[in-house]
C-alpha positions as CSV (number, residue, x, y, z in Angstrom):
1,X,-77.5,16.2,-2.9
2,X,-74.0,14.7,-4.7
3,X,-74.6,12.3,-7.5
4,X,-72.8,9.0,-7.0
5,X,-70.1,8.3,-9.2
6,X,-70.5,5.9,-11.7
7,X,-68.4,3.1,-11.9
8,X,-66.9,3.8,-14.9
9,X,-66.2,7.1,-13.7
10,X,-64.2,6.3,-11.2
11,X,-62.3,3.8,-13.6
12,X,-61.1,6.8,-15.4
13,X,-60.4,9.0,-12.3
14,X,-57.7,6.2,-11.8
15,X,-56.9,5.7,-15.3
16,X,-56.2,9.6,-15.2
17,X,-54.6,9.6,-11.9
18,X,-52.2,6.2,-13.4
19,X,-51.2,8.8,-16.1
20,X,-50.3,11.6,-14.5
21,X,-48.0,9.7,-12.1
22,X,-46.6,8.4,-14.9
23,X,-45.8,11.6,-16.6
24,X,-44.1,12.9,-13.6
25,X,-42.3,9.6,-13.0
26,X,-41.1,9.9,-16.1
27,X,-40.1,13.8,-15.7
28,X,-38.1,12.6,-12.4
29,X,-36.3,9.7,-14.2
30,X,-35.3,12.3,-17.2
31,X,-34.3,14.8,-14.3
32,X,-31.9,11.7,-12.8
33,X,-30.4,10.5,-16.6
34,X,-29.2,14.5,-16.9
35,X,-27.5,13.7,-13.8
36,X,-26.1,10.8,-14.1
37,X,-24.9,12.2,-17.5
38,X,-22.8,14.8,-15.7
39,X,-18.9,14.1,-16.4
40,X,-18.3,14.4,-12.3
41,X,-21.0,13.7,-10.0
42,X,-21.5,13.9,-6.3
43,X,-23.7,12.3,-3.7
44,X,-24.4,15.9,-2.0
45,X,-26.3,16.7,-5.1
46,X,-27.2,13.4,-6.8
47,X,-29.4,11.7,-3.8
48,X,-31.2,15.2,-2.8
49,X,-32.5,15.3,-6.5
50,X,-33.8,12.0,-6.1
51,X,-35.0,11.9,-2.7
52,X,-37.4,15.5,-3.0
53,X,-38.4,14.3,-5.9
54,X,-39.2,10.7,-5.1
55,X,-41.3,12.7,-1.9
56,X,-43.3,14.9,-4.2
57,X,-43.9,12.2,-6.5
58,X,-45.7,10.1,-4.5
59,X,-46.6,12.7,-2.3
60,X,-45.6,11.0,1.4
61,X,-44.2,13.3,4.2
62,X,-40.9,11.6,4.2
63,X,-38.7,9.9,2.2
64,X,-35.1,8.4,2.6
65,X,-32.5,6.6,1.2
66,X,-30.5,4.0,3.6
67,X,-27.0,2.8,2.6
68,X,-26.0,-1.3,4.1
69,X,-22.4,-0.4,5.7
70,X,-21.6,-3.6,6.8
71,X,-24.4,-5.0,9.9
72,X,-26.1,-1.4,9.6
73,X,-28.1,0.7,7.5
74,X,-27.2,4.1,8.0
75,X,-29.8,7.2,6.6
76,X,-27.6,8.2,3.9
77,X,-30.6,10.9,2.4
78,X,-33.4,11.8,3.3
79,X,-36.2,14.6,2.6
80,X,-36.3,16.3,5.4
81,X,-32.5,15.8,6.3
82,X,-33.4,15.2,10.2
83,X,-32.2,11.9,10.3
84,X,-28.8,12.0,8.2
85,X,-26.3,9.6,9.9
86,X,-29.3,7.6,11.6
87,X,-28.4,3.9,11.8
88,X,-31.1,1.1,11.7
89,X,-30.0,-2.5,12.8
90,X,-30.6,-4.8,9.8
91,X,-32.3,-7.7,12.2
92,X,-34.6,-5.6,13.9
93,X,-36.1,-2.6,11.4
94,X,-38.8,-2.7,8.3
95,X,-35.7,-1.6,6.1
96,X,-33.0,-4.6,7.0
97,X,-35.8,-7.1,6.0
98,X,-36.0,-5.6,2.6
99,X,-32.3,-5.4,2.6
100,X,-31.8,-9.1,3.9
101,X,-34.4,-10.6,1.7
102,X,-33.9,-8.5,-1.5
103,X,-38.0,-7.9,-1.6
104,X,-40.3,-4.6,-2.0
105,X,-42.2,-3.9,1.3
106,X,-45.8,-2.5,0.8
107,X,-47.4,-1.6,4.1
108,X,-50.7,0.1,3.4
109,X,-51.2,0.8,7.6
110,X,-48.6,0.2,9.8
111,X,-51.6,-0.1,12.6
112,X,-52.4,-3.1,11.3
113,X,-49.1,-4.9,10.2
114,X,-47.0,-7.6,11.7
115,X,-44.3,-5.4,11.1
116,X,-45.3,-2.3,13.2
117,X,-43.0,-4.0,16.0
118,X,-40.3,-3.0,14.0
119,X,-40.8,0.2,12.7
120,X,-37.9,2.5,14.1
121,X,-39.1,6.0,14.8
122,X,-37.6,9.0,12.4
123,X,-34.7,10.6,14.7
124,X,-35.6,14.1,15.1
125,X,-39.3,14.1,13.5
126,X,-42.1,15.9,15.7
127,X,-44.4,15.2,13.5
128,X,-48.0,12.9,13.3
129,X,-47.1,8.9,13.7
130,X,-46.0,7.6,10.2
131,X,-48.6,4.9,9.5
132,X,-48.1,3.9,6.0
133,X,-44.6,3.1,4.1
134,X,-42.7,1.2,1.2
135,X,-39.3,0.0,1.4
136,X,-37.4,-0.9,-1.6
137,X,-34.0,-2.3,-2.1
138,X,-31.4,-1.0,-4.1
139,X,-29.4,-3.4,-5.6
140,X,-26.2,-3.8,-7.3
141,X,-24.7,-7.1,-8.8
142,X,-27.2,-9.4,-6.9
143,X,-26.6,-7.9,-3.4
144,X,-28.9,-5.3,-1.6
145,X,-26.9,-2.4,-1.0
146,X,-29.6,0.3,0.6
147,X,-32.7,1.5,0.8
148,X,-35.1,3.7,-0.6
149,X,-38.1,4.6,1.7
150,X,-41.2,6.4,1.3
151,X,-43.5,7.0,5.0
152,X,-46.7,9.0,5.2
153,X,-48.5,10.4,8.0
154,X,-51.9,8.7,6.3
155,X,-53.0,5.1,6.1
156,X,-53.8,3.5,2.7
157,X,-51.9,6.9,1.4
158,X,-49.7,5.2,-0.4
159,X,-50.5,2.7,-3.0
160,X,-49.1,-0.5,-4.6
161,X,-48.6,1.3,-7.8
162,X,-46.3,3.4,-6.0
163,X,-43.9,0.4,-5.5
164,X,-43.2,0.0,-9.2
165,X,-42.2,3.6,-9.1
166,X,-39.6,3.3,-6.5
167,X,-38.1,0.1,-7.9
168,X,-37.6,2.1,-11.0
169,X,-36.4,5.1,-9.0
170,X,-34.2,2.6,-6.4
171,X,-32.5,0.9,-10.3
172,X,-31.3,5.0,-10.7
173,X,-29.9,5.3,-7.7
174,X,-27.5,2.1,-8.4
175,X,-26.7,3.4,-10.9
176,X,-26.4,7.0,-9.0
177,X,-23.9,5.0,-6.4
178,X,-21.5,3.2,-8.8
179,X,-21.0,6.4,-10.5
180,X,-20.3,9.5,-8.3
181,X,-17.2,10.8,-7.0
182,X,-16.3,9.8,-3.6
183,X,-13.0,11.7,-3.7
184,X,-11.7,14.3,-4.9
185,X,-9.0,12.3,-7.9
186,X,-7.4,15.5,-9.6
187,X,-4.7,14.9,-6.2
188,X,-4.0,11.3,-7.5
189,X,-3.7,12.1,-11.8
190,X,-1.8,14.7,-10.8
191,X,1.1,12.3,-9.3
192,X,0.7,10.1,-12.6
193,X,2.3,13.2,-14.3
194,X,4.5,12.7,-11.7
195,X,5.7,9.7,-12.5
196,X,6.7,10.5,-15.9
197,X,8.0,13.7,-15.6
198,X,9.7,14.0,-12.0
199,X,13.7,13.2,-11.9
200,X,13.8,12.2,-8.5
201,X,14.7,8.7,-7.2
202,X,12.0,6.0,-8.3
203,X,11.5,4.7,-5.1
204,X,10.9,8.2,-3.1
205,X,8.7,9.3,-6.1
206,X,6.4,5.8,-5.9
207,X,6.3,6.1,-1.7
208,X,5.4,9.9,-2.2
209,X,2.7,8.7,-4.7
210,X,1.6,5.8,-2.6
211,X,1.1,7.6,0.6
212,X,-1.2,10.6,-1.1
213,X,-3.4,7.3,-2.2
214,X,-3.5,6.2,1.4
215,X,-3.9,10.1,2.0
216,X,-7.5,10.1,-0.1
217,X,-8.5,6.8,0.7
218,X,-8.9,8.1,4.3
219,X,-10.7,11.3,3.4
220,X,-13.4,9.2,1.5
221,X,-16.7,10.4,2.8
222,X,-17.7,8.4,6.0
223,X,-16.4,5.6,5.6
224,X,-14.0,4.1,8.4
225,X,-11.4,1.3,8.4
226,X,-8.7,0.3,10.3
227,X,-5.7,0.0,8.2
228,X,-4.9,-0.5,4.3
229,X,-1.9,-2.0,2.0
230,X,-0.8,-1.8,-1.9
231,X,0.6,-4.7,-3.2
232,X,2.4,-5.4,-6.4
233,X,2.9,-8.9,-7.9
234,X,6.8,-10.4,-6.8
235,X,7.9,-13.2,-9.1
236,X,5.0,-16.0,-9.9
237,X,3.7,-16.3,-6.5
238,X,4.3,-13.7,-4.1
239,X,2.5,-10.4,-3.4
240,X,5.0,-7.8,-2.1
241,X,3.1,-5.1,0.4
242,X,4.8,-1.8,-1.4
243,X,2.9,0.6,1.4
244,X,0.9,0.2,4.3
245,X,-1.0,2.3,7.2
246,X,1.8,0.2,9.1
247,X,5.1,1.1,7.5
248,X,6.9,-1.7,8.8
249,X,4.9,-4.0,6.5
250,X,6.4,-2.3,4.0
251,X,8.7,-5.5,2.0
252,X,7.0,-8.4,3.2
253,X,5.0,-10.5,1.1
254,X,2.2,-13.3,1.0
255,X,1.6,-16.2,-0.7
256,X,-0.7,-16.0,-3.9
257,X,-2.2,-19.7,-3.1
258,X,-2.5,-18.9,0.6
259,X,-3.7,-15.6,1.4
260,X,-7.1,-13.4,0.7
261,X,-5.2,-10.9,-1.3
262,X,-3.9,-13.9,-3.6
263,X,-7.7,-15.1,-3.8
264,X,-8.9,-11.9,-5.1
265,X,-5.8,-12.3,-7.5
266,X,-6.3,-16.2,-8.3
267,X,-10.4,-15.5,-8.8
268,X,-10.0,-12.0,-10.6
269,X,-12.5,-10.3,-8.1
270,X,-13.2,-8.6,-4.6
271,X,-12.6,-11.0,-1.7
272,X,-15.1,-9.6,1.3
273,X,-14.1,-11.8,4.3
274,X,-16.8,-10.4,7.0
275,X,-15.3,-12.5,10.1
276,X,-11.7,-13.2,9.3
277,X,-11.3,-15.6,12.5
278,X,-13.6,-18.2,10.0
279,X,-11.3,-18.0,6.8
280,X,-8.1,-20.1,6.9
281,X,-6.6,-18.0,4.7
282,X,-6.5,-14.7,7.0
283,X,-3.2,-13.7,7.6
284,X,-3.3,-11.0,10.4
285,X,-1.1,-8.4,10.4
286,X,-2.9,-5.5,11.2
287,X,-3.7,-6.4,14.8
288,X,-6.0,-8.5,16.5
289,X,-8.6,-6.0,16.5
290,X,-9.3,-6.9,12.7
291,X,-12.5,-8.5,11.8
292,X,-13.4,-8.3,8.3
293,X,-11.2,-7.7,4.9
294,X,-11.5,-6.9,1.5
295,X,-9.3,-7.8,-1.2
296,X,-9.8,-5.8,-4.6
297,X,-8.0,-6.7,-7.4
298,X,-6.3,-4.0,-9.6
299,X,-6.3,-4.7,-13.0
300,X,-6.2,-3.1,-16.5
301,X,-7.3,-3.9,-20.2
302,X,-9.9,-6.5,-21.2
303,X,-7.2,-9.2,-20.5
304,X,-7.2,-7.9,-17.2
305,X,-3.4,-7.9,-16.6
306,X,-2.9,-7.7,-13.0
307,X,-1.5,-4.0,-11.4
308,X,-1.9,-4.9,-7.7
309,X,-4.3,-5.7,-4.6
310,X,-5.6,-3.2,-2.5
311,X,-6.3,-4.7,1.0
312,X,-8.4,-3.2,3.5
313,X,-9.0,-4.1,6.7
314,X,-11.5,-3.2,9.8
315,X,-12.1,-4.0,13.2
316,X,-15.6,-3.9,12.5
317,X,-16.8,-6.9,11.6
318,X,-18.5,-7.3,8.2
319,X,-17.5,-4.1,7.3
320,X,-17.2,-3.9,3.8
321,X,-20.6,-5.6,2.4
322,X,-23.2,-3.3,1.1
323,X,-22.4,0.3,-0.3
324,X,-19.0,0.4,1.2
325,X,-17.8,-2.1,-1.2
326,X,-19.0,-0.2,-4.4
327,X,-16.8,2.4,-2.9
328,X,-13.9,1.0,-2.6
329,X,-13.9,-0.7,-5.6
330,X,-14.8,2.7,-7.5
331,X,-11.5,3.8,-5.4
332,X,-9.4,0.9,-6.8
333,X,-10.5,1.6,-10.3
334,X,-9.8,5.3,-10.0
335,X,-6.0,4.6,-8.8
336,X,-5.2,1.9,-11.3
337,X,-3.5,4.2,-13.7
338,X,-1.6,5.7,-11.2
339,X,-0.5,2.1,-9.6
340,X,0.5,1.2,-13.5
341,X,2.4,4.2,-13.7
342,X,4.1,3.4,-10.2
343,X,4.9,-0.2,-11.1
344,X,6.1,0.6,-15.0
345,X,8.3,3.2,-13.4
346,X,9.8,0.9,-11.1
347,X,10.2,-2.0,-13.4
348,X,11.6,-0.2,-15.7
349,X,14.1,1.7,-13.0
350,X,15.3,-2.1,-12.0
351,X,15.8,-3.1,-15.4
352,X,17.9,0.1,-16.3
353,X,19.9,0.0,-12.8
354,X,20.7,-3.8,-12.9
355,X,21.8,-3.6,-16.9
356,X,23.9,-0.4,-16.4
357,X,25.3,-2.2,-12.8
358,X,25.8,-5.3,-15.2
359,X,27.4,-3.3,-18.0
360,X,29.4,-1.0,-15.6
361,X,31.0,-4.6,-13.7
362,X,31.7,-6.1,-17.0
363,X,33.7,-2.7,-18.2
364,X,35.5,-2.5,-14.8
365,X,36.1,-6.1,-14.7
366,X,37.7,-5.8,-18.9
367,X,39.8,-2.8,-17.5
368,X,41.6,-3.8,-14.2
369,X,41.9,-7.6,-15.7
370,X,45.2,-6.1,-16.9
371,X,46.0,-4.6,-14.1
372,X,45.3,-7.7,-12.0
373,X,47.4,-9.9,-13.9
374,X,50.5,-7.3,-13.6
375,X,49.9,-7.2,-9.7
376,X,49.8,-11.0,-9.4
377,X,53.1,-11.1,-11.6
378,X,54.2,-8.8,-9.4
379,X,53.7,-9.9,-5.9
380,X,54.9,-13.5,-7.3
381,X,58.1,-12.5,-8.5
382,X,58.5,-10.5,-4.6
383,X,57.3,-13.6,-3.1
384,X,60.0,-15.7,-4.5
385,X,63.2,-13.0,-3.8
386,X,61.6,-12.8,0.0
387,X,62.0,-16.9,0.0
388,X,66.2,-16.4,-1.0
389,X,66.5,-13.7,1.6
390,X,65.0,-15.6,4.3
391,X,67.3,-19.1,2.9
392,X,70.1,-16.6,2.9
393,X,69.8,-15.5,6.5
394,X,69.8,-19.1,7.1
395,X,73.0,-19.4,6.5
396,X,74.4,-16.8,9.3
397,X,76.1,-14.2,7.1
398,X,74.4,-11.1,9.5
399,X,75.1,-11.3,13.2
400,X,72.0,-12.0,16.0
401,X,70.4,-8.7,15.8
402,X,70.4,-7.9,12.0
403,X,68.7,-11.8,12.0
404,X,65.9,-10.7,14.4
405,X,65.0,-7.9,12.5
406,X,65.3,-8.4,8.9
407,X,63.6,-11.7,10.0
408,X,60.7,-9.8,11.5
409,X,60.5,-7.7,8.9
410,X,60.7,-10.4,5.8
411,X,57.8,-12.2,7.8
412,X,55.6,-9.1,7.3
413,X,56.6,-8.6,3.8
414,X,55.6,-12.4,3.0
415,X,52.1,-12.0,5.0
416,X,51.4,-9.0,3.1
417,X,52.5,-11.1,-0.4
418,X,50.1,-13.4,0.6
419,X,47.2,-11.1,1.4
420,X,47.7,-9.1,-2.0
421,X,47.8,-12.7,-4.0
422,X,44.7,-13.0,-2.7
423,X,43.2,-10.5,-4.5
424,X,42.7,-11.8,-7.7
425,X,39.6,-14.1,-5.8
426,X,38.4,-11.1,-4.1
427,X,38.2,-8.8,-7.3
428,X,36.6,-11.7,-9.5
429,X,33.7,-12.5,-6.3
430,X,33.0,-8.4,-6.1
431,X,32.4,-8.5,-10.1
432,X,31.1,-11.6,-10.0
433,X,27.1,-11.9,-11.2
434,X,26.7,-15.4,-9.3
435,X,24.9,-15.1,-5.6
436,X,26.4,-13.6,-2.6
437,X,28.2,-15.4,0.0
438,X,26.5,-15.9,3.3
439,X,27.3,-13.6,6.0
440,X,26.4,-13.2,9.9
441,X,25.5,-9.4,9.8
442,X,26.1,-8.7,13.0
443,X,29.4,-10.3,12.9
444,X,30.3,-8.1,9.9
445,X,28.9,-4.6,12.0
446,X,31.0,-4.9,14.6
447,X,33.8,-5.8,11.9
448,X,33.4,-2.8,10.2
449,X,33.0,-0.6,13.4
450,X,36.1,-1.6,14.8
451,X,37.8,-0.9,11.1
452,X,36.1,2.6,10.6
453,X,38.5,3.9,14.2
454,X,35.3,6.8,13.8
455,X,37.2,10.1,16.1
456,X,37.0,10.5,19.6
457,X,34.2,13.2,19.4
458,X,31.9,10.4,18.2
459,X,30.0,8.0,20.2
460,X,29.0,5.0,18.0
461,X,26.4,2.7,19.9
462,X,25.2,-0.4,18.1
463,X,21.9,-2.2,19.2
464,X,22.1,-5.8,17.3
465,X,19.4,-8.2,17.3
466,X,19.9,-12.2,18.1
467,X,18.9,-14.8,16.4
468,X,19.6,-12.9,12.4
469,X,19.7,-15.3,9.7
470,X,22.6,-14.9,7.6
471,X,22.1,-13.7,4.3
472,X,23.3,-13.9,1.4
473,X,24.4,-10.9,0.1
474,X,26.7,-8.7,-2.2
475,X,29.9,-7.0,-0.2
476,X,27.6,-6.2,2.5
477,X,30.8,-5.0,4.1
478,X,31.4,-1.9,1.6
479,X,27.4,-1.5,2.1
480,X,28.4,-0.6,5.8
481,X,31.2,1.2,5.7
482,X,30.1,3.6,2.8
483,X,27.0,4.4,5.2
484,X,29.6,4.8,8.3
485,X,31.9,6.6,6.4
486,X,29.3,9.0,5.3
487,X,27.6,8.9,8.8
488,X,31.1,10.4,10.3
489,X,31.5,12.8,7.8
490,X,28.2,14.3,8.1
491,X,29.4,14.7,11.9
492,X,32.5,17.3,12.0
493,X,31.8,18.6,15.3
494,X,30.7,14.9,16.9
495,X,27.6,13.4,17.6
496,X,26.4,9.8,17.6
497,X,26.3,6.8,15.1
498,X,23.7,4.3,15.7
499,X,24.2,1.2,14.2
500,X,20.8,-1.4,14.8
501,X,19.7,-4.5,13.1
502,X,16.1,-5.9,13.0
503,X,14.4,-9.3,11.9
504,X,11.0,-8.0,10.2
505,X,8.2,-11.0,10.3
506,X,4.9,-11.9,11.1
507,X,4.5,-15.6,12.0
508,X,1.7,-15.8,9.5
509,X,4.0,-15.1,6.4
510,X,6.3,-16.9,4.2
511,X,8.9,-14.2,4.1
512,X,10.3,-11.0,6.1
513,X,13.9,-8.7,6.3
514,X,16.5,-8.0,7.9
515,X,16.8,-4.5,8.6
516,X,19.9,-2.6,8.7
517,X,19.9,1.4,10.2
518,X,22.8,3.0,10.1
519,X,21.4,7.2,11.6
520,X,23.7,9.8,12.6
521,X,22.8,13.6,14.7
522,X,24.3,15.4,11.9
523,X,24.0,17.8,9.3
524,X,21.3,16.5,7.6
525,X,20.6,16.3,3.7
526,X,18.5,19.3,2.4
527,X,15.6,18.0,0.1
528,X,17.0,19.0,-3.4
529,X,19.8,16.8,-2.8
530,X,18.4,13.7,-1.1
531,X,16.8,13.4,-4.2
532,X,19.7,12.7,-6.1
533,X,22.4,11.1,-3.6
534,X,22.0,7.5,-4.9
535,X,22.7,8.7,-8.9
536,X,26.0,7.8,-10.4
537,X,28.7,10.4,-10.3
538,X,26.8,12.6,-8.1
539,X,28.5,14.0,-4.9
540,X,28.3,16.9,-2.5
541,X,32.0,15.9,-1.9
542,X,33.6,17.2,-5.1
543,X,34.6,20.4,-4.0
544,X,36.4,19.2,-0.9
545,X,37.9,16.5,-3.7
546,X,37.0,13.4,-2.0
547,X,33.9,12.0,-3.5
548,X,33.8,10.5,-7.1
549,X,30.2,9.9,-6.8
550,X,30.2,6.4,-6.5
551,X,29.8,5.8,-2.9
552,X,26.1,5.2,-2.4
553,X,25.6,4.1,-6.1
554,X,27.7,1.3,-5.4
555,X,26.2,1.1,-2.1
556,X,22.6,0.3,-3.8
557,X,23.8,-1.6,-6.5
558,X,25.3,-4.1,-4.2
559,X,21.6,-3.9,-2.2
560,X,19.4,-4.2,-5.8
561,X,21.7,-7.1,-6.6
562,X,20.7,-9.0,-3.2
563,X,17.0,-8.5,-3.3
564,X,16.9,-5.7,-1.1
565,X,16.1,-2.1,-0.6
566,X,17.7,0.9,0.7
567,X,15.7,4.4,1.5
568,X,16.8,7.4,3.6
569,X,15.0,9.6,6.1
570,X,17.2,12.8,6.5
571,X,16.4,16.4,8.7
572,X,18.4,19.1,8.0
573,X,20.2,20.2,11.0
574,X,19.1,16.7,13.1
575,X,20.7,14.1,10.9
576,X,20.0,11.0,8.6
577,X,19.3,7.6,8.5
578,X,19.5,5.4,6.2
579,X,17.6,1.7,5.6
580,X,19.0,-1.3,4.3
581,X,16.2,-4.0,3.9
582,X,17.1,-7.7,2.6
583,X,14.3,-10.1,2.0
584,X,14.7,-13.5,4.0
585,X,12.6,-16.8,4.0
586,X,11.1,-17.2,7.3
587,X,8.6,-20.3,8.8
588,X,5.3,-20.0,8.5
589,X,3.0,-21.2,11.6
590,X,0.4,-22.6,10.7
591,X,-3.0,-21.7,12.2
């Protein structure tokens, strides 16, 4: 017959039992810190380690680790790895109550619990009915972001010691999820080397750099949005989208005191918005699908000087509480060297530009002022000898005939005396520093189309928009005919030139452009060179001796100098186009 255990003994059965879960606890915590410790880690291999060894510690049949992406917990880990990708609704499951109210769940048997309503059964498990389990949250900066779960086949096989375990374990896996790679970054710090090292324009070398950003942000392990922007500070209180998913977006800009993207950027923190038709502040632009935002701050040093905003958006709504939002900031803090990088370059580009522009009018200005004056001298002193002709025919000295044509032809003379007086005021307003003049652009196309007289073998169309502001803008007219000019020339055999102007708004923003395309059919510019076309003194003309090289330079100076932007698209063999873009104030309707 079995003696009966004294009640001291089986005191120390538990005593010894408490220790040895310690000692393994404590091997599985030491396991994780070696991890973690890792220079690059990776949620394939991180959340395994923990979840098998979180199972045999506490030896259940099952345990798992849920991730909150937005209303849903989705099995990110688990043991067995049958229900990878499983997602739980956060009212109705065990797991979204301890995610909801931030609490440990200790259910000795789930036979017996108010919760066994709702349990949700393991997708793909076959075995015995789970009966009992403990649900943890895992938490990071005072908001539950997942789950860890441990479920046994036993009741009362799992004990409330065990909970103090997991918590511990659950404060690792935070720590786990802040940490790991979500993408692979050795793309993106390879472009920062780009921008130092690469001669190419600034602005194609930033877009190139930008859209390999969009590039990873969309390969980022299951997670799904809708659409995404980059945007870098404009002046005191603007943010200027610099790339979107939607490329015409690309130059407009919001309002720091009334968007979301200027609240993350007035508070100095992600802005979650989970249902954007209940913030004020929305402005939607990327469809009325959208539901939810997020607004993350890009900033560097410990005086956090501001980089950008990376927006994200999702027709999902609430999408971006729980894990997704540790990864998107971890992505945001992984690109914020290459955004500083992007915006030094470009700062830097404008400066350079705009003080060689300045320093290069000033020069011209010192070296035809001579030149000028001579003409104006000139012209005056021709003006004045055309007056005593035209007194002298007055008096009748030539018969009827001579009259009517050295008459007609004085006339001419005096109209083209005038014109050329004239341009002293023209040459000073083209060097001139001071703002543009006003202009009706479509009034100035069809100007310069009818004073280009392109050949016979070209067809130019023009599709003009109504209702353009004007703008005010540098000798927009030498803008257009430089890209006409260039447009027929690519075209030796004929083709088409396509002139068409665009307003750019949303009725949500403070500001849009005007956009001006100017495409021809063709030759095309190969790559090598359409990385150099808008530098000073270069020309694929030379040889044929009609280009100086200073064509499109002056062509984007005159653009830089009115706020705008130029890019080109070009296909060898299919033809170019090139972009003008000119910033405009536009009304803002309120919502």
């Amino acid at each position: 017959m079995a003696r009966k255990l004294e009640e001291w003994e089986h005191l120390l059965r538990e005593l010894r039992a408490e220790f040895l879960l310690r000692e393994k606890e404590l091997e599985l915590l030491h396991s994780i810190d070696l991890q973690l410790l890792k220079e690059e880690i990776f949620l394939e291999e991180t959340l395994p380690l923990i979840t098998d060894g979180t199972r045999s510690l506490v030896a259940s049949d099952h345990a798992s680790i849920l991730l909150k992406r937005g209303p849903v917990l989705e099995v990110a880990y688990s043991s067995d790895r049958l229900d990878l990708g499983q997602r739980l609704s956060i009212p109705d499951s065990i797991p979204g109550i301890c995610v909801s109210e931030r609490r440990s769940i200790f259910i000795p048997d789930l036979g017996n619990s108010p919760f066994k309503n709702l349990y949700v059964q393991i997708a793909g498990y076959c075995g015995p009915p789970i009966r009992s389990l403990i649900e943890v949250p895992i938490e990071f900066r005072e908001e539950a972001i997942g789950v860890l779960c441990v479920e046994s086949c036993r009741p009362n096989r799992l004990r409330k010691v065990h909970t103090r375990v997991l918590e511990t374990i659950a404060s690792q896996v935070a720590i786990a999820l802040q940490r790991v790679q979500h993408f692979k970054s050795e793309a993106l710090f390879a472009n920062v080397d780009q921008m130092i090292t690469d001669p190419s324009d600034t602005h194609q070398v930033i877009q190139r750099a930008l859209q390999r950003v969009m590039d990873e942000l969309y390969n980022i392990h299951r997670v799904q949005f809708s659409g995404a922007q980059i945007l870098f500070p404009r002046g005191s209180n603007e943010l200027e989208i610099v790339h979107s998913t939607n490329p015409t977006d690309r130059g407009l800009s919001v309002s720091i005191d009334h968007s979301v993207c200027g609240r993350a950027v007035r508070e100095s923190r992600t802005i979650v918005v989970g249902d954007v038709s209940k913030d004020i502040q929305y402005r939607r632009m990327l469809g009325t699908a959208i539901q939810s935002e997020m607004a993350v701050p890009i900033t560097m040093g410990d005086d956090k000087i501001l980089i950008g905003v990376l927006n994200i958006e999702s027709a999902e709504s609430d999408a971006f509480s729980g894990f997704n939002r540790i990864v998107f900031e971890g992505f945001a803090d992984k690109i914020k060297t290459l955004l500083a990088f992007a915006r030094l370059r470009a700062d830097v580009t404008d400066t350079l530009e705009s003080r060689n522009a300045s320093d290069l009018l000033v020069a011209i200005g010192d070296q035809t002022s001579n030149l000028v004056h001579r003409i104006n001298n000139t012209v005056g002193a021709l003006r004045l000898r055309i007056l005593e002709l035209q007194e002298l025919l007055a008096g009748g000295k030539v018969d009827a005939d001579g009259m009517v044509f050295i008459d007609r032809s004085l006339h001419d003379m005096l109209r083209l005396a005038d014109r050329t007086l004239e341009m002293p005021e023209q040459v000073a307003r083209f060097l001139s520093k001071e703002q543009g003049h006003l202009i009706d652009v479509n009034i100035m196309v069809r100007k310069c189309v009818a004073d280009i007289s392109a050949p016979e073998s070209i067809v130019v169309d023009t599709d003009l928009a109504d209702d353009l502001p004007e703008l005010s803008v540098y000798s927009f007219d030498i803008v257009l005919q430089n890209l006409m000019r260039n447009a027929i020339d690519a075209m030796p055999d004929g083709g088409l030139l396509e002139i068409t102007t665009r307003l750019v708004s949303h009725p949500e923003l403070p500001s849009g452009y005007v956009q001006v395309s100017v495409r021809d059919t063709g030759t095309g510019i190969p790559a090598e060179i359409l990385r150099q076309i808008f530098e000073l003194n270069f020309t694929t003309k030379r040889s044929k001796g009609k280009g100086l090289g200073l064509g499109l330079w002056w062509v984007r100076t005159f653009v830089l100098r009115s706020r705008g932007e130029i890019g080109v698209e070009s296909t060898p063999g299919s033809g170019s186009t090139f972009t003008v873009r000119i910033p405009v104030a536009t009304p803002v309707i309120d919502g």
